[in-house]
VEXLO-977136 format. One line per field, with one value per residue (C-alpha): residue in one letter; x, y, z; residue number from 1. Coordinates in steps of 0.001 Angstrom, whole numbers, always signed. Layout:
<atoms>
resn A|... $
c1 X|... $
c2 Y|... $
c3 Z|... $
resi NUM|... $
</atoms>
This chain:
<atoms>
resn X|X|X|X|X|X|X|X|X|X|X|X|X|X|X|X|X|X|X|X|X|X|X|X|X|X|X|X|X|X|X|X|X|X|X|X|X|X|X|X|X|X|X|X|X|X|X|X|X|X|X|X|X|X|X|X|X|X|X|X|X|X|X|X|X|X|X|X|X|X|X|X|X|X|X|X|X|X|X|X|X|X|X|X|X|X|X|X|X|X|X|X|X|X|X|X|X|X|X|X|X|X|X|X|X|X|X|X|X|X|X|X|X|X|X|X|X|X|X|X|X|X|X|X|X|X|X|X|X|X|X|X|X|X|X|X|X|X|X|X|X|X|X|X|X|X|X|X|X|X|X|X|X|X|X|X|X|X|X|X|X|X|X|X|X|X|X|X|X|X|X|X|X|X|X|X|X|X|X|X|X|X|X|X|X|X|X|X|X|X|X|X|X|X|X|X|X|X|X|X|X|X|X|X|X|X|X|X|X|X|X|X|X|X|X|X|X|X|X|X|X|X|X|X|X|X|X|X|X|X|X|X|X|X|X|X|X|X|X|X|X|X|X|X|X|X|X|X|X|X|X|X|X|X|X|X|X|X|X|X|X|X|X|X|X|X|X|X|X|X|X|X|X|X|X|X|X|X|X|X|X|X|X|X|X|X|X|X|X|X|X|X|X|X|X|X|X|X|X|X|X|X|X|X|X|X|X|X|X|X|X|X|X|X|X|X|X|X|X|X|X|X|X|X|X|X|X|X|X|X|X|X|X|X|X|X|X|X|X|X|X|X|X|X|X|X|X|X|X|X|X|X|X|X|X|X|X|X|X|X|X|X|X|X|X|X|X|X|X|X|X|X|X|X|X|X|X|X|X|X|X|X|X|X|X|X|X|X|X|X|X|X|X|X|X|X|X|X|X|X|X|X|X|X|X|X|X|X|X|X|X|X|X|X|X|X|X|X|X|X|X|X|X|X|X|X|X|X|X|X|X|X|X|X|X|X|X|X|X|X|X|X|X|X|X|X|X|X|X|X|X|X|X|X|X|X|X|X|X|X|X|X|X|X|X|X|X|X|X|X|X|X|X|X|X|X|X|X|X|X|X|X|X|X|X|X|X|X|X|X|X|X|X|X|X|X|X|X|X|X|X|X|X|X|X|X|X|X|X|X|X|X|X|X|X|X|X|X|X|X|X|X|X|X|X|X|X|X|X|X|X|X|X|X|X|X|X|X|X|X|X|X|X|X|X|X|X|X|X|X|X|X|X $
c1 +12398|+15022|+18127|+19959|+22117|+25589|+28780|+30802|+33221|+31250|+32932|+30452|+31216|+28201|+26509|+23602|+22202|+23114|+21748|+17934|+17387|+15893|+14859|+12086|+9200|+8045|+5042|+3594|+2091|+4401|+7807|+8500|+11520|+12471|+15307|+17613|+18580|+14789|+14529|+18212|+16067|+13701|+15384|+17482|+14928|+12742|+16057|+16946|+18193|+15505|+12367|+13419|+13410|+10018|+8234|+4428|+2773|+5421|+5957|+7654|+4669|+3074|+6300|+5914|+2270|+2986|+5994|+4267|+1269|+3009|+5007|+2081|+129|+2914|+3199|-338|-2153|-5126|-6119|-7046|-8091|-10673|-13256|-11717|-8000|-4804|-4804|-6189|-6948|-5161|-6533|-3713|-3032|+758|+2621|+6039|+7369|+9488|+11495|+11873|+13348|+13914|+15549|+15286|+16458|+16412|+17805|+20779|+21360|+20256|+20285|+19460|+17615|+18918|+16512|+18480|+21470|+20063|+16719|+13984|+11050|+7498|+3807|+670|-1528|-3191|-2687|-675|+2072|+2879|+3847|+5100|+6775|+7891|+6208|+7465|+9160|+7463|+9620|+7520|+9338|+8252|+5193|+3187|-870|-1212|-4178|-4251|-300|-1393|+1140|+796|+3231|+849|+297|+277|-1871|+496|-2385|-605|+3405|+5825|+6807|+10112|+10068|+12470|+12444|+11369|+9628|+10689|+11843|+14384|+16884|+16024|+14468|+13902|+11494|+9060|+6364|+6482|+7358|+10906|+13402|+10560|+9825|+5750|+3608|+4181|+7403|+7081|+7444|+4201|+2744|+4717|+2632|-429|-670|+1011|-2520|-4337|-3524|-3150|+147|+1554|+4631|+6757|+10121|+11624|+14965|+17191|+19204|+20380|+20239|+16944|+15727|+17155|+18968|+21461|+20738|+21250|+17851|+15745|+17170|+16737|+13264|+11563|+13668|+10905|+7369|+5010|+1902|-1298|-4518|-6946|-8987|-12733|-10566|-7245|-6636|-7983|-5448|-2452|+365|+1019|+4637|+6545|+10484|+13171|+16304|+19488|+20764|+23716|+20617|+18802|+21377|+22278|+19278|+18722|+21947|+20330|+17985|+18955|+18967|+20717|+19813|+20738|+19133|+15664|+15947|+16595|+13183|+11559|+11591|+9167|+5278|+5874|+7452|+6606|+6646|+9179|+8591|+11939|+12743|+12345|+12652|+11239|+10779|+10557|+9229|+8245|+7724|+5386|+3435|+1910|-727|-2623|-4828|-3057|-4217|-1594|-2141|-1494|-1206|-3318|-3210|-5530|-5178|-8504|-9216|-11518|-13306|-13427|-12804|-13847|-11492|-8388|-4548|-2253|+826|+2047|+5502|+5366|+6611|+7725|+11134|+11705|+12139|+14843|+16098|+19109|+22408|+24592|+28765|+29022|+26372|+23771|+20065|+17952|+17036|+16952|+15544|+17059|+16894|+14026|+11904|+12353|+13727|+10411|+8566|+10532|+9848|+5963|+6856|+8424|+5667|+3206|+4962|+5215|+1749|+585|+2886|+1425|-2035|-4730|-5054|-8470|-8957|-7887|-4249|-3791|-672|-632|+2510|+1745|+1969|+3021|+4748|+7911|+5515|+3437|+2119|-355|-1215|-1492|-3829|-5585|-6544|-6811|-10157|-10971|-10508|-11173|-11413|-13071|-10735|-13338|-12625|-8906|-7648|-3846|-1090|+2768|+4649|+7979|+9996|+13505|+15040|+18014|+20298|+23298|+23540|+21890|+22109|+21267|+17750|+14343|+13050|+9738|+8968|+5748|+6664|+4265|+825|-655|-192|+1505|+4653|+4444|+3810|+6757|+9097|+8487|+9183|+12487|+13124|+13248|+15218|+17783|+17310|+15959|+14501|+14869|+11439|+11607|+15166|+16161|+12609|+13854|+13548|+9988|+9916|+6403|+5755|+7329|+5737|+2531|+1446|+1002|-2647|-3589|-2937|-4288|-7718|-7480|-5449|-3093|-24|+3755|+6670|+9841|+13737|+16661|+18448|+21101|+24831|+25543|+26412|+28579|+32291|+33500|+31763|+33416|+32575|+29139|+29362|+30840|+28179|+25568|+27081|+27463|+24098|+23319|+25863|+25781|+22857|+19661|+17034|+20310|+21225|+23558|+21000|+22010|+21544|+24714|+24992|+26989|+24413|+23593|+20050|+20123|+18937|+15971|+14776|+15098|+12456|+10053|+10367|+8879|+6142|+4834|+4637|+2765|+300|-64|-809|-3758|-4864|-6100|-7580|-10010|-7790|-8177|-4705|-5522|-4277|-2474|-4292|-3208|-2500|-3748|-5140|-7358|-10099|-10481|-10495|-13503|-16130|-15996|-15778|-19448|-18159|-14888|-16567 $
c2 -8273|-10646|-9321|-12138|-11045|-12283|-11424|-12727|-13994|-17251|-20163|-23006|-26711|-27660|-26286|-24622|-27625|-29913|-27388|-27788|-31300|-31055|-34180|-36558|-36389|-39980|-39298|-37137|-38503|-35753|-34897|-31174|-30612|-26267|-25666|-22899|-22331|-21127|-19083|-17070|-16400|-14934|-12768|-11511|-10657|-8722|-7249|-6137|-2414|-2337|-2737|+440|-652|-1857|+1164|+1130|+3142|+3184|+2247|-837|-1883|-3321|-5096|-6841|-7656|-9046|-11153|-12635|-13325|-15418|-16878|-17964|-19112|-20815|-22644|-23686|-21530|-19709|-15708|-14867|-11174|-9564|-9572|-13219|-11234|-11134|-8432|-6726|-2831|-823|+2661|+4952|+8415|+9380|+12228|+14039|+17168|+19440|+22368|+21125|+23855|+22989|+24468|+23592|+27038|+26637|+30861|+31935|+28188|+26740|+23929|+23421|+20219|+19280|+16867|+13190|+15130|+15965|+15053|+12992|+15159|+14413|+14074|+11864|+14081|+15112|+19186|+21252|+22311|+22223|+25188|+25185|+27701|+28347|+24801|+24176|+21088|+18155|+15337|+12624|+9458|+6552|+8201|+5127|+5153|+1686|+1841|-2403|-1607|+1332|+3334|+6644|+9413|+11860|+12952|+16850|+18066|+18221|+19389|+21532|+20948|+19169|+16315|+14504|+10762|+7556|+4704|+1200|+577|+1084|-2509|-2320|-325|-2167|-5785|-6473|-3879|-6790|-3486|-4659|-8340|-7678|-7543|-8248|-5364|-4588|-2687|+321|+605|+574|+4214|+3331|+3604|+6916|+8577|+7287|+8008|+11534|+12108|+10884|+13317|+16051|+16646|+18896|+16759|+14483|+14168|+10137|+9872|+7648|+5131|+2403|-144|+60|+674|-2283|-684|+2473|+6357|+5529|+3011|+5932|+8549|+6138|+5350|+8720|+10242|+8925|+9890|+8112|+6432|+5847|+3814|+6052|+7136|+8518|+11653|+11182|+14667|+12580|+9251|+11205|+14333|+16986|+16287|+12997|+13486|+11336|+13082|+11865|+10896|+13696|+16663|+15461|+15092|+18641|+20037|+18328|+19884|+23693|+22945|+22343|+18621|+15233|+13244|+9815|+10905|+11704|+8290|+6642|+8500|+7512|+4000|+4351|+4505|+7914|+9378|+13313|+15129|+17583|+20760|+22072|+25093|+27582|+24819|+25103|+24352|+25869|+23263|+24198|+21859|+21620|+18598|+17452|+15112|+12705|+9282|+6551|+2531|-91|-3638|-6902|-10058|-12766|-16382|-19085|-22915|-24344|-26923|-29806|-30599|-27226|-24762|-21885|-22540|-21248|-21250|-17852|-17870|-13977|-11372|-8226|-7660|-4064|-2448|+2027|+2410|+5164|+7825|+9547|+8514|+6524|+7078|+4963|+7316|+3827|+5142|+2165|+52|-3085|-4867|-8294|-9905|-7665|-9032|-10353|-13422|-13702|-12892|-15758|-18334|-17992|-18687|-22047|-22565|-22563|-24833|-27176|-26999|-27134|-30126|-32187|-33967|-31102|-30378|-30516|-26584|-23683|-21864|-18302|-16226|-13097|-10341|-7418|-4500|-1103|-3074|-870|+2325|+1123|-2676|-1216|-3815|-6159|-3822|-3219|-6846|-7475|-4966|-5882|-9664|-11434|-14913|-14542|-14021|-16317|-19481|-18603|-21634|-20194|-18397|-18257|-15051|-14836|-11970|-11318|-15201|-16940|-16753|-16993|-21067|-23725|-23172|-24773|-23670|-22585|-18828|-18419|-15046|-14359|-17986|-18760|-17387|-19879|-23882|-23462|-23461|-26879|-27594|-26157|-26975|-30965|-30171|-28247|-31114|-33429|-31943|-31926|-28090|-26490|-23749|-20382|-18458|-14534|-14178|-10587|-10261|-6578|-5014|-5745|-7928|-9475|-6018|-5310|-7714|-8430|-11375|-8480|-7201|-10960|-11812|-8724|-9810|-13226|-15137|-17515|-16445|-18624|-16072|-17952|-17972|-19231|-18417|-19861|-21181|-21815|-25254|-25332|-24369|-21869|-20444|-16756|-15165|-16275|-14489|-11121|-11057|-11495|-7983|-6285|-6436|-5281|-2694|-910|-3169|-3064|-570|+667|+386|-2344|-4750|-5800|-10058|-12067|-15139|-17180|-17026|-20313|-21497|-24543|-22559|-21162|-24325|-25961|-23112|-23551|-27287|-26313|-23970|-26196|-29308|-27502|-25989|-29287|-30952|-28027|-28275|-31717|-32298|-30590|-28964|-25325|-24146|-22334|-19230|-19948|-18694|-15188|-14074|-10546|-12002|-14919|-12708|-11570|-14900|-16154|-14184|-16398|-19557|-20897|-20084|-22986|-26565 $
c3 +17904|+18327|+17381|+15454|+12126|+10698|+9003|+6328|+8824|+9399|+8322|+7546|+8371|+6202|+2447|+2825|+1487|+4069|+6516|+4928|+6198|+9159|+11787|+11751|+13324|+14000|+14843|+12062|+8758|+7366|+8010|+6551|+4694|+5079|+2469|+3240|-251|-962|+2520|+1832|-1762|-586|+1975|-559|-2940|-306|+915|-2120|-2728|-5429|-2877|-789|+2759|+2096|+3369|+3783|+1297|-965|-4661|-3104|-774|-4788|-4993|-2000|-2389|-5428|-4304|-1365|-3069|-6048|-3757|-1058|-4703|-5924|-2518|-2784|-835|-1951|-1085|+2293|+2342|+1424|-1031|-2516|-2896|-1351|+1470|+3766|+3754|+6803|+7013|+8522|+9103|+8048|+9637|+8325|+10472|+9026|+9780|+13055|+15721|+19624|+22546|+26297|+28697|+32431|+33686|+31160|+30149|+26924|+24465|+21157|+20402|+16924|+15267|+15199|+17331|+20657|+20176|+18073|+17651|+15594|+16013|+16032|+16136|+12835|+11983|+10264|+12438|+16169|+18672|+21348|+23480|+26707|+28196|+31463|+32102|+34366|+35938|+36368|+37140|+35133|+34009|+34749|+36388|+37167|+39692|+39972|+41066|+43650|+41428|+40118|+38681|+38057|+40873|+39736|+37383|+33853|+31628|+28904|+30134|+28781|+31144|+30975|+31761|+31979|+29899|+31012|+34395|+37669|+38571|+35616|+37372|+41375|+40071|+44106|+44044|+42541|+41519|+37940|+37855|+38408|+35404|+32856|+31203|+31936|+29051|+31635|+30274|+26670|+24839|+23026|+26901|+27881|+24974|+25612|+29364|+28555|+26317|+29102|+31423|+28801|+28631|+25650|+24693|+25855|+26423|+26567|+28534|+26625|+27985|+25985|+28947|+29958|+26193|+24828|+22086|+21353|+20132|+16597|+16466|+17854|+15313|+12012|+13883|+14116|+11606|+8675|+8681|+11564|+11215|+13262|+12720|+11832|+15300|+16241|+18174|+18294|+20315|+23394|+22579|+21460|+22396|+20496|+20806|+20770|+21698|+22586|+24125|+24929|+28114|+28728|+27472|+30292|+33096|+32364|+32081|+35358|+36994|+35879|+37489|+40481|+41144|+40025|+37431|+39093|+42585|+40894|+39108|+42304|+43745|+40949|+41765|+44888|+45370|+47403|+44447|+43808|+40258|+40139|+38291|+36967|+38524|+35786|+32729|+29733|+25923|+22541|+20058|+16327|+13852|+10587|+10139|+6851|+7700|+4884|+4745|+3373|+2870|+3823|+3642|+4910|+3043|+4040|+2182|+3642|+3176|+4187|+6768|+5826|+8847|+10826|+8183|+10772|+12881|+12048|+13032|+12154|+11628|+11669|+10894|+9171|+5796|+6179|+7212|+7668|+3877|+3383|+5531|+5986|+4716|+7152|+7119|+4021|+1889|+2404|+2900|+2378|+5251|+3709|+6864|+6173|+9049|+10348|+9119|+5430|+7418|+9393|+6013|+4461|+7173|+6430|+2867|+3541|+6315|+3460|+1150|+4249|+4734|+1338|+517|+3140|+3886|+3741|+7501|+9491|+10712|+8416|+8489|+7697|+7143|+7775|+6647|+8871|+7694|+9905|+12575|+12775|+13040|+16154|+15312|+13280|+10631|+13718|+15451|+12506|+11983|+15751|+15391|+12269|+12061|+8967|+10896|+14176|+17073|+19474|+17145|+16100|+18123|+18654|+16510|+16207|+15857|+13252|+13991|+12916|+12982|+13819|+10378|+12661|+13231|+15650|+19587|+22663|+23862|+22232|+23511|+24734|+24587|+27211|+29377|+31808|+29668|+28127|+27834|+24277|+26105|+26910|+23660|+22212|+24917|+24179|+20787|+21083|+23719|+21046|+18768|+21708|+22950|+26357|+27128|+28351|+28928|+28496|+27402|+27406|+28960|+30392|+26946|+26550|+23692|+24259|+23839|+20885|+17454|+15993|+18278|+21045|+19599|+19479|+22540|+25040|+22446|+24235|+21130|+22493|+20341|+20378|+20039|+19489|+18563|+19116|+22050|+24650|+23005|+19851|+19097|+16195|+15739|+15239|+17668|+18711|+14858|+15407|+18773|+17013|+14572|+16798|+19113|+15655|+14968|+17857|+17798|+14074|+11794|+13949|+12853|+10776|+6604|+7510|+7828|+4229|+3111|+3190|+1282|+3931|+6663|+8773|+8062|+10806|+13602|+11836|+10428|+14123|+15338|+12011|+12787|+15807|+14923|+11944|+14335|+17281|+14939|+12946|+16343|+16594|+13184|+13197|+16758|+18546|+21619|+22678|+24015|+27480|+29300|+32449|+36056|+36597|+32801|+32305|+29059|+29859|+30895|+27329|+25918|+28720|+27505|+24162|+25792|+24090|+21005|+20735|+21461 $
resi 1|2|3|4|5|6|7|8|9|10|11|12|13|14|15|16|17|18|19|20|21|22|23|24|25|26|27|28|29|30|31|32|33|34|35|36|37|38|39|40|41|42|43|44|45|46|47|48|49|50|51|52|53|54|55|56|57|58|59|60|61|62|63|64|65|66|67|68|69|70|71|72|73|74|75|76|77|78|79|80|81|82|83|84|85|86|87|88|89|90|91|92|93|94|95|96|97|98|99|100|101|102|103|104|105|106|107|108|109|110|111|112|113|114|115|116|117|118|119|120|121|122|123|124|125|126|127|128|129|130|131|132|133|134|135|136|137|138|139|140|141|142|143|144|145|146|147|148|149|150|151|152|153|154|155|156|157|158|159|160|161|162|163|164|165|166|167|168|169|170|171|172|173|174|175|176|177|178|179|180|181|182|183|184|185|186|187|188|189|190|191|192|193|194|195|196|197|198|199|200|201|202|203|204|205|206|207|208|209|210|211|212|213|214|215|216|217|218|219|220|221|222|223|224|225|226|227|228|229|230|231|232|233|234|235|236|237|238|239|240|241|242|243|244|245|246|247|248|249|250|251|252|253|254|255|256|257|258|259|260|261|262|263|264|265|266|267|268|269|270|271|272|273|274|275|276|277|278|279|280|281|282|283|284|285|286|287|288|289|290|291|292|293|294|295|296|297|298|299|300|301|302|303|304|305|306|307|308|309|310|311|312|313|314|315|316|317|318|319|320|321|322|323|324|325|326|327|328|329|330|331|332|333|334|335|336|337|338|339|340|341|342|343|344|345|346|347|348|349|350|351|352|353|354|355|356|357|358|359|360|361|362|363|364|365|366|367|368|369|370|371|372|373|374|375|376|377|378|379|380|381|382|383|384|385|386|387|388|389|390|391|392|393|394|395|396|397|398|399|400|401|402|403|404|405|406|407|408|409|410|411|412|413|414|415|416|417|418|419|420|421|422|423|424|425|426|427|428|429|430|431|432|433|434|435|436|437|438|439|440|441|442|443|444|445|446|447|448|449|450|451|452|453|454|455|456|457|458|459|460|461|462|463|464|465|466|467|468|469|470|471|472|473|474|475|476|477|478|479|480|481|482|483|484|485|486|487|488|489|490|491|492|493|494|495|496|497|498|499|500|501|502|503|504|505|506|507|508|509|510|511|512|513|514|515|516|517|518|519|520|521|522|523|524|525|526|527|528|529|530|531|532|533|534|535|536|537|538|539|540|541|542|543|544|545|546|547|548|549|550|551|552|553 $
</atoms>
């Protein structure tokens, strides 16, 4: 997720008003026209206190179906989903622990693990309640089995222990080791990853080092994260995909649990980093973990709307974000428990709104476009998953798709970011565009934290999808520049993932529409010729997409 919000402080040159007139395109038949006035609406309205944090299977998951689905109407769009309506059904398991108790003890030493405090502490799992006492306590690095990589952490059997891991992958920390593509984080170093592996080798728990380096973001975004109940797409046997613990722990817990142990926190890291690297048991470590679990089925949906193409009608374009935010948890300092989710993602969510009016203003285009709003993205990527095995337009003749997550609302700057450079031959595409508009480019900015991990373009694209994830990225290009600058670190600092994360009616627009200029003219460019965008040699994803080669002609 791009993290991109504002403050008051910003002192505008320019109405809103002025902002919404974007260039020409001299070469299109029809040169869009994205209005900021309509895009800050609907952020505010989705952001509004009244739709809760919009959190899946909620009361306020109706209001957002119905919102969307006037809006995409009133646009001109027509239903998309299922059965002739308006969404898709997500089947997902939900899970909310309670009376959750923790302690790690290594001899006469011991710590409680406070849930939110010391610790984050839930399940996956389906059941009513998890137990477990006196686990021992397995080090094991990275906790990455990467045969293709001749890599493996598990190189002990961990088959009902608790084993303790680090964040990120091991190039993060030592980006000449070049084991993992160097800075850019790898799927290896995701948490989603750490949990699944942990299954896979039938591990009892898990316990996430965090560092908020290497993670990308602070304490506070894993507390409000795993502080509300967790959802999973509902699976054949889950016992075999998932842990009966997942734990995040802070940074100082581990180093002295570490130190009782016996050994230094930084050393093992260091260790970590090699091929040679050994699992350390933790010389008389263990945990206590008790938590209750209600488990229950619960249907989510996403929103689909479909404007149909009048030559190749099967063939269709997407254009994806998710609509939902973490609802309501805990109050913050100022009593504020609703995570409105403003800029992530009602500003995504309101960029496909004004894609659609674009689209439906213009000439009807020659293949089909789809939106999609995702929902279950901040619980796992679920909707996108969901739809990514359940597709209601064939992945083999989806011809390419563009990603909106959490958007620029902070002004215009210098370069266009291409999440996932170097995949496919949509980045050429784009990067002409942005070029004439008067931007570069900067492929994989931030690319350490994982972000082509981290949105709903990921399940399209390991199926073989080529999928655009853009933003906004480099220097900002209008004065004043420095509060522009502070709002973009306070976001990062005290609004992501956090009740702050509130719509402000002085935010810049000018940035935004640059990148929607850019998305709308790429896939207009698809939708009315007959090119195929193509994985690059070497992506880990163009395998996927070969097998349907017969079917796109």
């Amino acid at each position: 997720m791009r993290l991109m919000s504002s403050a008051a402080v910003l002192i505008f040159a320019a109405s809103l008003a002025a902002c919404a007139t974007p260039g020409e395109n001299a070469n299109a038949p029809f040169a869009p026209r994205f209005e900021a006035a309509r895009i800050s609406n609907d952020i505010k309205v989705l952001a509004d206190d009244s739709f809760e944090g919009r959190g899946i299977a909620t009361p306020a998951e109706t209001k957002v179906i119905d919102y969307l689905s006037r809006q995409y109407a009133a646009a001109g769009f027509a239903p998309g989903g299922e059965n002739g309506g308006w969404t898709q059904s997500v089947a997902l398991n939900r899970f909310t622990v309670s009376n959750v108790s923790g302690q790690i003890k290594v001899g006469g030493w011991s710590q409680s693990l406070t849930q939110g405090q010391q610790a984050t502490i839930t399940t996956r799992l389906p059941g009513n309640g998890v137990d477990l006492r006196g686990k021992p306590l397995v080090f094991v690095g990275y906790g990455i089995n990467a045969p293709e990589r001749q890599w493996n952490d598990f190189k002990t059997d961990v088959r009902g222990k608790v084993i303790v891991v680090l964040v990120n992958d091991a190039d993060f920390e030592d980006p000449s080791l070049n084991t993992f593509g160097g800075q850019a984080m790898t799927y290896y170093g995701r948490w989603t990853y750490k949990y699944e592996e942990a299954a896979r080798q039938g591990a009892a728990g898990v316990l996430i080092v965090h560092e908020t380096k290497p993670a990308s973001y602070g304490w506070t975004t894993v507390a409000n994260s795993w502080a509300v109940p967790q959802f999973d797409i509902v699976r054949q046997n889950p016992s075999a995909e998932r842990v009966p613990m997942e734990a995040w722990i802070q940074r100082d817990v581990a180093v002295d649990l570490f130190r009782h142990a016996g050994l230094d926190f930084e050393q093992e890291k260091i260790k970590a980093r090699s091929r040679d690297f050994q699992p350390v048991e933790l010389a008389g470590a263990t945990i206590d973990a008790k938590f209750d679990v209600k488990t229950d089925r619960i249907t989510t949906h996403n929103v689909v709307a479909k404007l149909e193409g009048t030559t190749y009608p099967d063939e269709t374009i997407l254009y994806t974000g998710h609509w939902d935010h973490i609802g309501m948890g805990e109050p913050d300092a100022n009593g504020d428990r609703i995570f409105n989710g403003a800029v992530d993602n009602a500003s995504g969510t309101a960029g496909l709104l004004e894609l659609a009016r674009q689209w439906a203003a213009g000439p009807p285009p020659e293949r089909t476009i789809v939106m999609i709003s995702f929902t279950g993205e901040e619980s796992g990527l679920l909707g996108s998953e969901y739809y990514a095995a359940n597709p209601l337009y064939p992945l083999e003749t989806t011809v390419a798709g563009f990603n909106l997550d959490a958007t620029n609302v902070l002004g215009r700057m210098s370069k266009l970011g291409v999440t996932g450079y170097g995949q496919s031959d949509l980045d050429e595409r784009v990067i002409a565009l942005a070029a004439a508009q008067g931007r570069g480019f900067q492929g994989d900015a931030n690319a350490g934290a994982g972000i082509y991990f981290r949105s709903d373009h990921f399940p399209l694209a390991k199926r073989g999808v080529p999928m655009g994830y853009l933003s906004s990225t480099g220097d900002y290009v209008d004065e004043p520049i420095a509060p522009r600058l502070a709002a973009a670190a306070e976001y990062r600092a005290n609004r992501y993932h956090q009740a702050a994360d509130a719509w402000e009616p002085n935010w810049d627009y000018r940035g935004m529409i640059q990148d929607l200029e850019v998305v709308f003219q790429a896939g207009e460019a698809l939708a009315n010729s007959r090119d195929w965008p193509q994985w690059k040699p070497g992506s880990e994803f163009g395998p996927a997409r070969t097998v349907s080669d017969a079917r796109r002609k």
